[in-house]
ZATI-486784 format. One line per 3 residues: for each residue x, y negated, z of N, C-alpha, C. Coordinates in Angstrom, 1 decimal. Atoms other than C-alpha are relative to their C-alpha. Layout:
! ZATI-486784
X,Y,Z,X,Y,Z,X,Y,Z | ... $
This chain:
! ZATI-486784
-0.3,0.1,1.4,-0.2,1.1,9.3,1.5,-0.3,-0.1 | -1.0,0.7,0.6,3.0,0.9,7.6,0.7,-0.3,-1.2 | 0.6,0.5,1.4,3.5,-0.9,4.7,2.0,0.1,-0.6 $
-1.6,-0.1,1.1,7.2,-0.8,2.1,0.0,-0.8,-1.1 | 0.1,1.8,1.2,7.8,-4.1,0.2,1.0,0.6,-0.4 | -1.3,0.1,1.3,10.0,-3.8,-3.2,-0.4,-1.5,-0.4 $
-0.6,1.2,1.1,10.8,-7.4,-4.5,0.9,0.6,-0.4 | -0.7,0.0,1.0,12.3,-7.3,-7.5,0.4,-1.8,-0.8 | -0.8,1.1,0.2,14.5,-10.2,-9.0,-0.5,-0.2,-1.5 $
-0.4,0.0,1.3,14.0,-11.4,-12.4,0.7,1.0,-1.1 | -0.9,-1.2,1.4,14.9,-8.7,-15.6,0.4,-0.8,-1.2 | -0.7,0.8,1.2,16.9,-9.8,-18.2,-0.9,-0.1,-1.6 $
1.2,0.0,0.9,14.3,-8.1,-20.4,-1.2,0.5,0.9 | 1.6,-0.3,-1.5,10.4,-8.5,-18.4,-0.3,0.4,-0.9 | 1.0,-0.5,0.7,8.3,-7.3,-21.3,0.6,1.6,0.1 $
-0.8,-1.3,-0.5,10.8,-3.9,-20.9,-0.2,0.9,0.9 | 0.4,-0.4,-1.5,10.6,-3.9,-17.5,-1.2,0.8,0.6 | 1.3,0.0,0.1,7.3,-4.4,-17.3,-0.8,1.3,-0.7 $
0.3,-0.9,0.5,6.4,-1.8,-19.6,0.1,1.6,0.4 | -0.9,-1.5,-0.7,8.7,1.0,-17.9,-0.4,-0.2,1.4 | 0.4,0.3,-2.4,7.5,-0.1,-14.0,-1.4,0.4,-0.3 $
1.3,-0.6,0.0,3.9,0.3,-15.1,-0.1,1.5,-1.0 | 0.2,-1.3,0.8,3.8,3.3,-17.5,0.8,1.5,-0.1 | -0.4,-1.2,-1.0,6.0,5.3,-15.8,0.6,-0.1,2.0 $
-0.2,0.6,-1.6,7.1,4.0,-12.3,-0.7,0.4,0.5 | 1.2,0.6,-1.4,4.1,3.1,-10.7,-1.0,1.6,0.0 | 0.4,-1.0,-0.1,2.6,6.5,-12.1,0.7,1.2,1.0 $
-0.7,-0.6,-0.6,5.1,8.3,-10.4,0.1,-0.5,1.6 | 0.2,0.7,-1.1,4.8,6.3,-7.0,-1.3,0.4,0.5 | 1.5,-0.2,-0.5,0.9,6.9,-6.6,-0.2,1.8,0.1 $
0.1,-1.0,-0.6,2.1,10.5,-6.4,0.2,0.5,1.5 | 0.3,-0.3,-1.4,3.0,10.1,-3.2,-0.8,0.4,1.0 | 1.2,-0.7,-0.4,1.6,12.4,-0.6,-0.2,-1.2,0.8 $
0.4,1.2,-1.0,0.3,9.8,2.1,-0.3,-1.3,-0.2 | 0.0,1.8,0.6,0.4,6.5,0.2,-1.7,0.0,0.2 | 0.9,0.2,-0.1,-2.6,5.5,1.0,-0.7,-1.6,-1.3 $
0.5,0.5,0.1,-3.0,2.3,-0.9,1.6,-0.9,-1.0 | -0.8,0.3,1.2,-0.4,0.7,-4.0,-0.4,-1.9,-0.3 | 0.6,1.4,0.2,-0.6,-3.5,-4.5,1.4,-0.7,-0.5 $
-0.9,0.4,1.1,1.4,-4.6,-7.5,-0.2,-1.8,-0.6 | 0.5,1.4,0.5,1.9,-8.4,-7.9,0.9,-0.7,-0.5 | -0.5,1.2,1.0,3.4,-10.9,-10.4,0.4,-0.9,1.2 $
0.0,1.3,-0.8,5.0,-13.8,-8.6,0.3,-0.9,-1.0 | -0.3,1.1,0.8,4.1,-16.5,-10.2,0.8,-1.3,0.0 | -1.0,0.8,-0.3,6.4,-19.1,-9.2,0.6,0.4,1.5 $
-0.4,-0.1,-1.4,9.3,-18.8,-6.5,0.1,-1.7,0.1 | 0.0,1.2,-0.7,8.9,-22.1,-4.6,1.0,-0.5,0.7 | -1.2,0.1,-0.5,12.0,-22.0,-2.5,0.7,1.3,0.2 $
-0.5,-1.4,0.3,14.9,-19.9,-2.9,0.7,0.5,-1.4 | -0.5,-0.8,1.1,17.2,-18.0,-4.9,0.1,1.4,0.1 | 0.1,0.0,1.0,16.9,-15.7,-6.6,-1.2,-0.4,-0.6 $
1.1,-0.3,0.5,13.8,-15.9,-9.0,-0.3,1.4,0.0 | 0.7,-0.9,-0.3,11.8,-13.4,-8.2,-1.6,0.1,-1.0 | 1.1,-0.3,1.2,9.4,-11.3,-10.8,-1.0,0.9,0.7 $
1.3,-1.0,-0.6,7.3,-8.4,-8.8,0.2,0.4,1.4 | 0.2,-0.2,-1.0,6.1,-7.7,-5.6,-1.2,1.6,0.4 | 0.8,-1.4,-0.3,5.2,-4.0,-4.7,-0.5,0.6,1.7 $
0.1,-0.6,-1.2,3.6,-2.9,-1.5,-0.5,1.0,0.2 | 0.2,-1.1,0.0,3.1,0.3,-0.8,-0.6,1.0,1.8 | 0.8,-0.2,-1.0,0.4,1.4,2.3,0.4,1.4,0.4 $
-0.1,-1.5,-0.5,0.8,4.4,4.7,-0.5,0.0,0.9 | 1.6,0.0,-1.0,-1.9,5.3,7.6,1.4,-0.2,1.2 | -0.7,0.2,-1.8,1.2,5.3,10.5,1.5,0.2,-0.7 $
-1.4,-0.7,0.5,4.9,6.2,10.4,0.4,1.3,0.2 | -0.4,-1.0,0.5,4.9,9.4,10.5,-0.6,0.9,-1.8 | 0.4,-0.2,1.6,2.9,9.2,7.0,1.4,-0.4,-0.5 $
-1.0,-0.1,0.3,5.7,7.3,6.1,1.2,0.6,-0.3 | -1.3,-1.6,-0.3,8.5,10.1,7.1,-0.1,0.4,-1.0 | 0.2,-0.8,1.3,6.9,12.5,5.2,0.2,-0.5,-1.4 $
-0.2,0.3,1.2,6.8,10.2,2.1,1.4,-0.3,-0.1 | -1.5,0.6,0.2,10.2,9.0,2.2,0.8,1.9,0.1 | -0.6,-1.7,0.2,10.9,13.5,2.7,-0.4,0.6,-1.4 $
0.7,-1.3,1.1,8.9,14.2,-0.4,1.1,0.1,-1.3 | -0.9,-0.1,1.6,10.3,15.2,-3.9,-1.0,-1.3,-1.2 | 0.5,1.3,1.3,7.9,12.7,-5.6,0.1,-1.1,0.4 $
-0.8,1.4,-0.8,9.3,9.8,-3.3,1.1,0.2,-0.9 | -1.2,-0.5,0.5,12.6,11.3,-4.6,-0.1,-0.1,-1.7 | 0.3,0.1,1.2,11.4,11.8,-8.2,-0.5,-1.9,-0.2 $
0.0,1.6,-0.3,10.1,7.8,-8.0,1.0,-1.0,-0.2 | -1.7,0.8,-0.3,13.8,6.7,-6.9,0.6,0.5,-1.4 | -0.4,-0.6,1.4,15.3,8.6,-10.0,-0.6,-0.8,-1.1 $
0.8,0.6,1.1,13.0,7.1,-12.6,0.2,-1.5,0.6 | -0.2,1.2,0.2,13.3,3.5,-10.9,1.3,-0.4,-0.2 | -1.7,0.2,0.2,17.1,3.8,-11.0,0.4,-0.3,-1.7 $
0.4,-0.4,1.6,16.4,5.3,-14.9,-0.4,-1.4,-0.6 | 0.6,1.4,1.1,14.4,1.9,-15.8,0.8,-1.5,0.2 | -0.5,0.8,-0.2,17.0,-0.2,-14.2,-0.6,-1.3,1.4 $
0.4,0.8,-1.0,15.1,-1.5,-11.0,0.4,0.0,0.8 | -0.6,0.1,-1.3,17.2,-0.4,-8.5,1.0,-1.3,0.1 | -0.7,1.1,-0.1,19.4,-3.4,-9.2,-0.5,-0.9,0.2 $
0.9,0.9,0.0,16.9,-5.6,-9.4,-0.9,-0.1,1.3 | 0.7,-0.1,-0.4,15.6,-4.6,-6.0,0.1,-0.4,1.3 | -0.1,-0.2,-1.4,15.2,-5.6,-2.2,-1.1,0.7,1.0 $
1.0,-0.9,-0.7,13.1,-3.2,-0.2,0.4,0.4,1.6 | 0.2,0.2,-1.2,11.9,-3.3,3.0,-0.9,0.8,0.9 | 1.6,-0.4,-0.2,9.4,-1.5,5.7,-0.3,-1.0,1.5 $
0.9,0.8,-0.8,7.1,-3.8,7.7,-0.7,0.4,1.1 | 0.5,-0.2,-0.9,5.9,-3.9,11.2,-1.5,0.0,-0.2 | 1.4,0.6,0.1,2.1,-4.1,11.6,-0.1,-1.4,0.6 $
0.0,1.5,-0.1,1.6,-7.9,11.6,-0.5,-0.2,1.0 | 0.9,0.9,-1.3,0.6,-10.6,14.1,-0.6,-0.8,-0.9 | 0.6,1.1,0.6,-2.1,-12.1,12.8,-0.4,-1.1,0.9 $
0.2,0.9,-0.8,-2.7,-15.5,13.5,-0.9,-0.5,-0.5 | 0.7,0.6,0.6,-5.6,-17.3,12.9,-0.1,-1.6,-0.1 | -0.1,1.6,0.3,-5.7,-21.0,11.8,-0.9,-0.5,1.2 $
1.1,0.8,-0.7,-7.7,-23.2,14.5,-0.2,1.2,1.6 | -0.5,-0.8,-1.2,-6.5,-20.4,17.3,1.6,0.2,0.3 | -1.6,-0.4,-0.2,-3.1,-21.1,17.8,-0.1,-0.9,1.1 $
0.2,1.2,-1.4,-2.2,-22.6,21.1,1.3,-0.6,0.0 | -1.4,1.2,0.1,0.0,-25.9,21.0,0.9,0.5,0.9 | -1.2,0.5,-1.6,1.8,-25.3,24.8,0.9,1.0,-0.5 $
């Protein structure tokens, strides 16, 4: 799996933002060929750290060569244009993610 984090920073106007990230953005994002899997979240308080931080987008792909492909398409492409358009690219730090080490609580070894 490989996954594509967008945080986004605080908007000067959120009800705006908000309005233009869901009602056209995120429509345009779930056209991606491969995406497998879209998880859109509010952060409700940043706890440490600057900046304030307003949304957290992760965006699923079965391997990386799904990924490739979506990062080649025209509606990856069309996506970037429209979040430029609503003013998120400034607002944005984006990242792609290894597949994690999970660790489980009460299985970690002290030595």
């Amino acid at each position: 799996m490989t996954r594509f984090v967008a945080l986004y920073r605080m908007p000067a106007d959120v009800d705006g933002f908000d309005r233009d990230y869901r009602q056209t953005h995120v429509p345009l994002v779930a056209q991606t060929p491969g995406l497998s899997r879209v998880e859109v979240s509010r952060v409700r308080r940043t706890v440490l750290g600057e900046p304030q931080l307003h949304l957290m987008a992760v965006m699923h792909f079965a391997d990386q060569a799904a990924f490739k492909a979506a990062m080649a398409s025209p509606e990856w492409a069309e996506s970037g244009r429209n979040l430029a358009a609503i003013g998120g690219v400034e607002l944005a730090t984006m990242f792609v993610l290894d597949d994690p080490e999970v660790i489980t609580p009460g299985e970690v070894d002290h030595h």
